[in-house]
C-alpha positions as CSV (number, residue, x, y, z in Angstrom):
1,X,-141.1,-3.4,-89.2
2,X,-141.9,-6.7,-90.8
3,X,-144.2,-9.3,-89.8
4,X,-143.6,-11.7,-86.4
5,X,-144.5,-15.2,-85.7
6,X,-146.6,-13.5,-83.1
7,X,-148.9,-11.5,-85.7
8,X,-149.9,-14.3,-87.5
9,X,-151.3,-15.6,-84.2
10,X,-148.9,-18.1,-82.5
11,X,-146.9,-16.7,-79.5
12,X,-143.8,-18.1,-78.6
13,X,-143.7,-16.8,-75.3
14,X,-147.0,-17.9,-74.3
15,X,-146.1,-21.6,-74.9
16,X,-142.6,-20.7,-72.9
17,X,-145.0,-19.7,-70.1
18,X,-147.7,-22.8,-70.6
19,X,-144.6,-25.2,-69.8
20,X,-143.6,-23.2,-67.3
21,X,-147.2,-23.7,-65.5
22,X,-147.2,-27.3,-65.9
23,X,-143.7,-28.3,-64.8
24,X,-144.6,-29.0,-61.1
25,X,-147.8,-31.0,-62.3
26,X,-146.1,-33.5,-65.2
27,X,-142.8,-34.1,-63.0
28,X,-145.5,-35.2,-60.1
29,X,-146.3,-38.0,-62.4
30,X,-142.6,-39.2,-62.7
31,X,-141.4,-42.4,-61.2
32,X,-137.4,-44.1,-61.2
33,X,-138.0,-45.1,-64.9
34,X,-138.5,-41.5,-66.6
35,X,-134.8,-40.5,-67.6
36,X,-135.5,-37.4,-69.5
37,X,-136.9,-33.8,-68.5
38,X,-139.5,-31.5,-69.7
39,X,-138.3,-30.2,-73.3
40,X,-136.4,-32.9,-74.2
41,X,-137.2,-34.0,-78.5
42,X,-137.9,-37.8,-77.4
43,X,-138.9,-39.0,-74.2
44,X,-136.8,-41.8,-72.3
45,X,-138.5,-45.0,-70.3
46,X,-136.2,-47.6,-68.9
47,X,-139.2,-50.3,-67.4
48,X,-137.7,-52.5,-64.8
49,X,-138.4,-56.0,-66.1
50,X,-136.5,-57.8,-63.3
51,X,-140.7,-59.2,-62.6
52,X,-141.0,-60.3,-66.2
53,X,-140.3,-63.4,-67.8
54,X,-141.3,-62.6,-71.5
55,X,-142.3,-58.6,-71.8
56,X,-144.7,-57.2,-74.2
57,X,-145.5,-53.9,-74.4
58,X,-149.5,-53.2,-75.0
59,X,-150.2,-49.6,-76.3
60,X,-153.5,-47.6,-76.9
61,X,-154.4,-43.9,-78.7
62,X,-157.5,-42.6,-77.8
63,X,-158.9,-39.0,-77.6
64,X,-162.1,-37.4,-76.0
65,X,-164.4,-36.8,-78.7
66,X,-167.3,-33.9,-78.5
67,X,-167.2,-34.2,-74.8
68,X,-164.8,-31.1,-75.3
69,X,-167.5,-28.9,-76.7
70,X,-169.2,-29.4,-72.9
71,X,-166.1,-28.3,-71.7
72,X,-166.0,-25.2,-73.7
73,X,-169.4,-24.3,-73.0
74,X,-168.7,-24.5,-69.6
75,X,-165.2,-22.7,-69.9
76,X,-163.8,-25.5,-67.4
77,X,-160.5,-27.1,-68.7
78,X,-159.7,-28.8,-65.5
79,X,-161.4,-32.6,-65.9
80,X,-161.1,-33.2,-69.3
81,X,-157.6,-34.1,-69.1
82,X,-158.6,-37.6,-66.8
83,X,-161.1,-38.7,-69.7
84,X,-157.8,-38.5,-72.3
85,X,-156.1,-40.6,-69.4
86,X,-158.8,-42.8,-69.0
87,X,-159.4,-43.8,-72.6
88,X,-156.6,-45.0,-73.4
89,X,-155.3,-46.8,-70.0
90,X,-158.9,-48.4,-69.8
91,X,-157.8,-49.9,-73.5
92,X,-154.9,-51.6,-72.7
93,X,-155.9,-52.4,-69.0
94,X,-158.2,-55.1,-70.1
95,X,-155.3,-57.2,-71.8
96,X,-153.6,-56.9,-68.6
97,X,-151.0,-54.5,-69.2
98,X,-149.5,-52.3,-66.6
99,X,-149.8,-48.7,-67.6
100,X,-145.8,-47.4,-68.0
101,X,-146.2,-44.0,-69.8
102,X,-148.4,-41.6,-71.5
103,X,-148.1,-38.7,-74.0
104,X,-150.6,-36.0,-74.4
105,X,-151.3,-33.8,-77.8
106,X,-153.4,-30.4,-77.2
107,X,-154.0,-28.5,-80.5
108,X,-155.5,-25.2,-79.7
109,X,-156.6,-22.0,-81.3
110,X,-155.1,-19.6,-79.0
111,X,-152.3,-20.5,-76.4
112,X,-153.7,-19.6,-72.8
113,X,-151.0,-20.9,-70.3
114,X,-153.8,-20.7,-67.4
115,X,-156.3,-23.2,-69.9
116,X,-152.8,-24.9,-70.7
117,X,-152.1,-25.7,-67.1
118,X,-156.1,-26.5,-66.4
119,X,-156.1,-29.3,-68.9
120,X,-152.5,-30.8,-68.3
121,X,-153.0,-30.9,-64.2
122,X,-156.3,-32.8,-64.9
123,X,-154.0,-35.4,-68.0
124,X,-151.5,-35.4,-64.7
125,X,-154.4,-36.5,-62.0
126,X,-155.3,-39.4,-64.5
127,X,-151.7,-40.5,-64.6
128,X,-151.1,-40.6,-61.1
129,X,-154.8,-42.5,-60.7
130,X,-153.4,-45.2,-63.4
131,X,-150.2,-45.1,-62.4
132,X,-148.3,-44.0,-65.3
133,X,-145.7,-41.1,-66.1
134,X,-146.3,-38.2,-67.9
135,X,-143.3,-38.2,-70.3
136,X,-144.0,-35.9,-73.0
137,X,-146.2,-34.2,-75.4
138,X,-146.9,-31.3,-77.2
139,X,-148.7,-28.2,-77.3
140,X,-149.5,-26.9,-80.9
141,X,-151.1,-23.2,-80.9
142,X,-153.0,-23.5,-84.3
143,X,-154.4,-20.1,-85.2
144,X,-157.7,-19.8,-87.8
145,X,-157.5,-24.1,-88.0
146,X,-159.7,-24.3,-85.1
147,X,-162.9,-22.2,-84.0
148,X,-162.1,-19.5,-81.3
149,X,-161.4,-20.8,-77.8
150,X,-161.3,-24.6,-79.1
151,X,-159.0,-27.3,-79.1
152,X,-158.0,-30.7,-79.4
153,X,-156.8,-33.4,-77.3
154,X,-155.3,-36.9,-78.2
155,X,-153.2,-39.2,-75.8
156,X,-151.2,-42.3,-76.0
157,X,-150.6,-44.9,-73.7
158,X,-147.8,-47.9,-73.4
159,X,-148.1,-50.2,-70.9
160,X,-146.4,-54.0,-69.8
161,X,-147.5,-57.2,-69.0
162,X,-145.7,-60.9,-68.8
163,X,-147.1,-62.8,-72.1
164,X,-148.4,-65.0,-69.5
165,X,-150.7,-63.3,-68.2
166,X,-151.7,-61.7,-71.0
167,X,-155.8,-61.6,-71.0
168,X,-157.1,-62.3,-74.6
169,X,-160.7,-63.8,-73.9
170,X,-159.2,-67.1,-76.3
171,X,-160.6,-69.2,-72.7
172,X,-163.9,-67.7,-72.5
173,X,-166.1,-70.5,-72.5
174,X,-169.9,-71.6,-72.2
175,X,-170.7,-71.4,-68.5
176,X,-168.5,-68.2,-67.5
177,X,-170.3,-65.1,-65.8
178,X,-169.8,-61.6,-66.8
179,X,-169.6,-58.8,-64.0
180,X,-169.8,-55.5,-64.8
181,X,-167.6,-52.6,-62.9
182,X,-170.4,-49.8,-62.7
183,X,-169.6,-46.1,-64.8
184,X,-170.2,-43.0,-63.1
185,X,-172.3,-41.8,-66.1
186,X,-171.1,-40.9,-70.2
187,X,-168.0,-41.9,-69.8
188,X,-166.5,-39.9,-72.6
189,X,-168.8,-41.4,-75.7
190,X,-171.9,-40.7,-77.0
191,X,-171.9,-37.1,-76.8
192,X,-172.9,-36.1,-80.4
193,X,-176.0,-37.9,-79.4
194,X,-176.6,-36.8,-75.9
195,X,-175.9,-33.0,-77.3
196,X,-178.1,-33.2,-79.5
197,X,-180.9,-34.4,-77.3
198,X,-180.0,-32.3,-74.6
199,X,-179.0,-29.0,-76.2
200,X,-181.2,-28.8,-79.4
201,X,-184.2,-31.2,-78.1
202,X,-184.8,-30.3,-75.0
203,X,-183.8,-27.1,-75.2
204,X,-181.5,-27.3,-71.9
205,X,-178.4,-25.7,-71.4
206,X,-174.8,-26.2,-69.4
207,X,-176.2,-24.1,-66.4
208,X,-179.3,-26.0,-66.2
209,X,-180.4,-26.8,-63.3
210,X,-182.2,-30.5,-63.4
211,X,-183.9,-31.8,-60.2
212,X,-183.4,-35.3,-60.9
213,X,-179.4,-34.5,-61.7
214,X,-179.6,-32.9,-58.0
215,X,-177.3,-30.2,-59.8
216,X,-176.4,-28.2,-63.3
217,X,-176.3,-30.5,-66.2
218,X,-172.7,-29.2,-67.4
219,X,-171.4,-30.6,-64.3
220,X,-173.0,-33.9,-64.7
221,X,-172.0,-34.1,-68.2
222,X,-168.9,-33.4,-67.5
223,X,-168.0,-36.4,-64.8
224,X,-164.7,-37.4,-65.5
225,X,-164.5,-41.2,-67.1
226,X,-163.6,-43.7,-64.3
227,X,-160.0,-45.0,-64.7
228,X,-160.1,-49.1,-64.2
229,X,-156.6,-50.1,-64.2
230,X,-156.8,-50.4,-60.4
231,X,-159.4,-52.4,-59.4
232,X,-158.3,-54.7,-62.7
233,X,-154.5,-55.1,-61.9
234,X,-155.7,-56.2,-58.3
235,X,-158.2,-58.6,-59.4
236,X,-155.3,-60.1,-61.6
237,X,-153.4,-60.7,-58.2
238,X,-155.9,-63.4,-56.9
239,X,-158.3,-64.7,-60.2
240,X,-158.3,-65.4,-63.7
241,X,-159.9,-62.7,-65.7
242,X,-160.7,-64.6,-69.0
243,X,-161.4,-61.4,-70.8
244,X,-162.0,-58.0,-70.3
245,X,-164.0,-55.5,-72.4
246,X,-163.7,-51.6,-72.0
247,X,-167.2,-50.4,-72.7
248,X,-167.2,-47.3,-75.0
249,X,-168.7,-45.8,-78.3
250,X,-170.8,-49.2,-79.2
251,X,-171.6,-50.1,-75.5
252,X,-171.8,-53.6,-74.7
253,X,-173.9,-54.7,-77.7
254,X,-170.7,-53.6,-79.8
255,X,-167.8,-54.0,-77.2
256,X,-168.4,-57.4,-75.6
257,X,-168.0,-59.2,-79.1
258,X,-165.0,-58.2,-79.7
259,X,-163.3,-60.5,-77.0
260,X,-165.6,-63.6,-77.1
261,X,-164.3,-66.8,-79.0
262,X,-165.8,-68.6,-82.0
263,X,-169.2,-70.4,-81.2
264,X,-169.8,-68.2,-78.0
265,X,-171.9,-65.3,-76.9
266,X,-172.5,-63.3,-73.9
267,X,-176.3,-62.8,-72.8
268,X,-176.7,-60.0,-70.6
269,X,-180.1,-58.9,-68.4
270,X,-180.3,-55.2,-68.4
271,X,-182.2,-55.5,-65.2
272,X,-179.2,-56.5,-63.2
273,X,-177.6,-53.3,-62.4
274,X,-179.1,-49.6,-62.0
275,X,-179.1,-47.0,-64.9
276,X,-177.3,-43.6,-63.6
277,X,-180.2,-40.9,-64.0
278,X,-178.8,-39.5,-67.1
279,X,-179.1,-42.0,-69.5
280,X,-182.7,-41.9,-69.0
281,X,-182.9,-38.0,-68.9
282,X,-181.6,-38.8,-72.5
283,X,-183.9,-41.7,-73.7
284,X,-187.2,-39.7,-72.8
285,X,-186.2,-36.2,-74.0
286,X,-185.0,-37.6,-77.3
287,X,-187.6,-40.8,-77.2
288,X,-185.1,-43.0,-78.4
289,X,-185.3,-46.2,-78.5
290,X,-183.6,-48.8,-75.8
291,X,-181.6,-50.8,-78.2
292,X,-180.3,-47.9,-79.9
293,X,-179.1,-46.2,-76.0
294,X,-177.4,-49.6,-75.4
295,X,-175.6,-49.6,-78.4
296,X,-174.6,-45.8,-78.2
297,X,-173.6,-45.4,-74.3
298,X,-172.3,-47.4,-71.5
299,X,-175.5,-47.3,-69.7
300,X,-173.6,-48.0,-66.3
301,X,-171.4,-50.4,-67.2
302,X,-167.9,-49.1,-67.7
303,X,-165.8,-52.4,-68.0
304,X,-167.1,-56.2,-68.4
305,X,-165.1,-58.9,-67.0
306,X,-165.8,-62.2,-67.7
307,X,-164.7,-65.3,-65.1
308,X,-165.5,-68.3,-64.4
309,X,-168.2,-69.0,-62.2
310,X,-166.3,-70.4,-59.0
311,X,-164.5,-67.0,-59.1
312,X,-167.2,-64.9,-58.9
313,X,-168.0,-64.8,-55.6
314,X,-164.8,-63.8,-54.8
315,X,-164.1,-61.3,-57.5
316,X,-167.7,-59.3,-56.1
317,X,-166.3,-59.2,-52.5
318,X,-163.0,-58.0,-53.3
319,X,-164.3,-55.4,-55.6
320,X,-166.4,-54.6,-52.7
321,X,-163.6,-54.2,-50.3
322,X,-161.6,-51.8,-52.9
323,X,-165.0,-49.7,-53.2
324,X,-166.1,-50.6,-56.5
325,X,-169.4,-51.1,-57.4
326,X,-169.9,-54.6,-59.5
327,X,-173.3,-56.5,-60.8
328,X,-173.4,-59.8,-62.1
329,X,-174.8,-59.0,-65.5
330,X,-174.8,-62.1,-67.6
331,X,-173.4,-65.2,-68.4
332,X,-171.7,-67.1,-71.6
333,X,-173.0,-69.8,-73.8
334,X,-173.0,-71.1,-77.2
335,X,-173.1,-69.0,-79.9
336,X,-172.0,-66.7,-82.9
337,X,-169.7,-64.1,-81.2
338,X,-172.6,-61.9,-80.2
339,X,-174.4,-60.3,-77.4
340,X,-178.1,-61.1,-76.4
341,X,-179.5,-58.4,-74.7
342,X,-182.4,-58.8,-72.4
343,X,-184.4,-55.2,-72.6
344,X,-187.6,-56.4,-70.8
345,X,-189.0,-54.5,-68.3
C-alpha cells in the first residue's frame, strides 16, 4: 500500500479528537455576539454598539516566548494558555478597549489531543478572566519543523472602545503620579535571561526545590501572567486614566516612554513597591546588574497608570477594594520622553 498523510507524521484523526476535547471548554467562552461554531473557515462577531457613539476596534498579537520551554520541561500544558491570553488583552487594555474576541495558533510537533485540550482550557480560562470569546483558531501538527514534544503558541486579540474614551497618554502632563498594579512575578518576558541564569548558571532545575520560593522553581516560573483588563475597565468607570503602559520585554525603562508626551518623563523610585523573590534569586545567581534587571523584567510592576494627582487617592482605594495590589511609584515632569530611574538603596 502506498504512503498516508499519517506516515509522514500528521494524523488526521488525532486533530478530529483534539477538537473534540476542547469543544466544551471554547463554547464556555462564548457570549450573544459569537454567531459561528467550532469548525467553521472564518469566525463571526456581531459587537453590540447600541453603548457606543463612535466605535473603534483596538487589536493586539502577541505570543509567549521561551516561557514554553519551562512548560516542556515540566510537561504541564495547562497555564500557558492564560499568558497567550494575557499578552495580548493586557496590550490593548491600556488604550481602553474592551476585549471582544480572541484567536489562538498552536503549531506542534506531534498532535496529543490530551496536551491539545491542556493548553486550550488554560487559552479558555484567560478568556473568561478578560472577558472575551474564544472564536477560532487553529491547530497545525507540524512533524520534523519543531523539536520533539515542542510547540508554538501565538494569539490575537480585538477589542472596543468609544473614541472618547480612548486612553492615548497625549494628556500626560508635568505633575501626574504613576501607580503601578503589582505582577505576580515573570510575567511571560525575560525568560531567555532568567534560563540562562537559572538553568546553566546556577545549575538548578524545574524540580528544584528553593526555600526562599517556599516551593519547586518550575512552578514559580511558571505563574501565569496577570490579566489587567479588570481592574482597568473599572477604574475607567470613575477616573481619568491619562495613560496606561503594559509592562513587558523592556520593563519600565523601555515601556513607560512609549506613552509619555513631547517634553515629559516619568521618574520612578524603585524603593516604592516590593520585588517578588524571584527577581532577586535572578540578579544574585547571574550577578547582573540592577539597571540591566529593570530593563529586562517587570520587576513587580505589571501595568503603569498614570493620573492625575487628585485622583490618586481614589484610584489606590478602589484598587484596594477589587483586591489589587497598587504602589505609587513615581511622578511626571519635564522632560525628553524618558524614564529616570531611582536604583538607590
Amino acid at each position: 500500500m502506498g504512503l498516508s498523510y499519517k506516515d509522514a507524521g500528521v494524523d488526521i484523526e488525532a486533530g478530529e479528537a483534539a477538537v473534540d476535547r476542547i469543544n466544551e471548554d471554547v463554547k464556555s467562552t462564548f457570549g450573544p455576539g459569537v454567531l459561528t461554531d467550532l469548525g467553521s473557515f472564518g469566525a463571526l462577531f456581531a459587537p453590540n454598539l447600541a453603548d457606543y457613539e463612535e466605535p473603534i476596534l483596538v487589536a493586539g498579537t502577541d505570543g509567549v516566548g521561551t516561557k514554553l520551554k519551562v512548560a516542556f520541561m515540566m510537561d504541564k500544558h495547562d497555564t500557558i494558555g492564560i499568558d497567550l491570553v494575557a499578552m495580548s488583552v493586557n496590550d490593548i487594555v491600556v488604550q481602553g478597549a474592551r476585549p471582544l474576541f480572541f484567536l489562538d495558533y498552536l503549531a506542534i510537533d506531534d498532535l496529543i489531543p490530551q496536551k491539545a485540550e491542556e493548553i486550550v482550557r488554560g487559552i479558555s480560562q484567560g478568556c473568561k478572566e478578560a472577558g472575551a470569546a474564544l472564536i477560532g483558531g487553529e491547530m497545525a501538527e507540524m512533524p520534523g519543523f519543531y523539536n520533539q514534544d515542542e510547540y508554538d503558541l501565538a494569539g490575537f486579540a480585538v477589542g472596543i472602545v468609544d473614541k472618547a474614551d480612548l486612553i492615548t497618554g497625549d494628556d500626560i502632563s508635568p505633575g501626574d503620579k504613576v501607580i503601578g498594579l503589582a505582577s505576580n512575578g515573570i510575567h511571560s518576558n525575560g525568560y531567555s535571561l532568567a534560563r540562562k541564569v537559572l538553568f546553566d548558571v546556577a545549575g538548578y532545575d524545574v524540580e528544584s526545590e528553593l526555600e526562599e520560593l517556599d516551593g519547586i522553581l518550575g512552578n514559580e516560573l511558571l505563574k501565569s501572567t496577570k490579566i489587567y483588563v479588570k481592574p482597568i475597565l473599572e477604574l475607567m468607570k470613575d477616573f481619568t486614566l491619562k495613560g496606561i503602559a503594559h509592562i513587558t520585554g523592556g520593563g519600565l525603562i523601555e515601556n513607560l516612554p512609549r506613552i509619555l508626551p513631547n517634553k515629559t518623563e516619568a521618574v520612578i523610585d524603585s524603593q516604592a513597591w516590593p520585588t517578588p523573590v524571584i527577581f532577586d534569586l535572578i540578579q544574585n545567581e547571574g550577578e547582573i546588574p540592577l539597571k540591566e534587571m529593570y530593563r529586562t523584567f517587570n520587576m513587580g510592576i505589571g501595568m503603569a497608570v498614570v493620573v492625575d494627582e487628585s485622583d490618586v487617592e481614589g484610584i489606590l482605594d478602589k484598587l484596594k477594594a477589587i483586591g489589587e495590589e497598587a504602589y505609587i511609584i513615581g511622578e511626571i515632569k519635564k522632560g525628553d520622553q524618558s524614564v529616570t530611574l531611582n536604583l538607590d538603596t
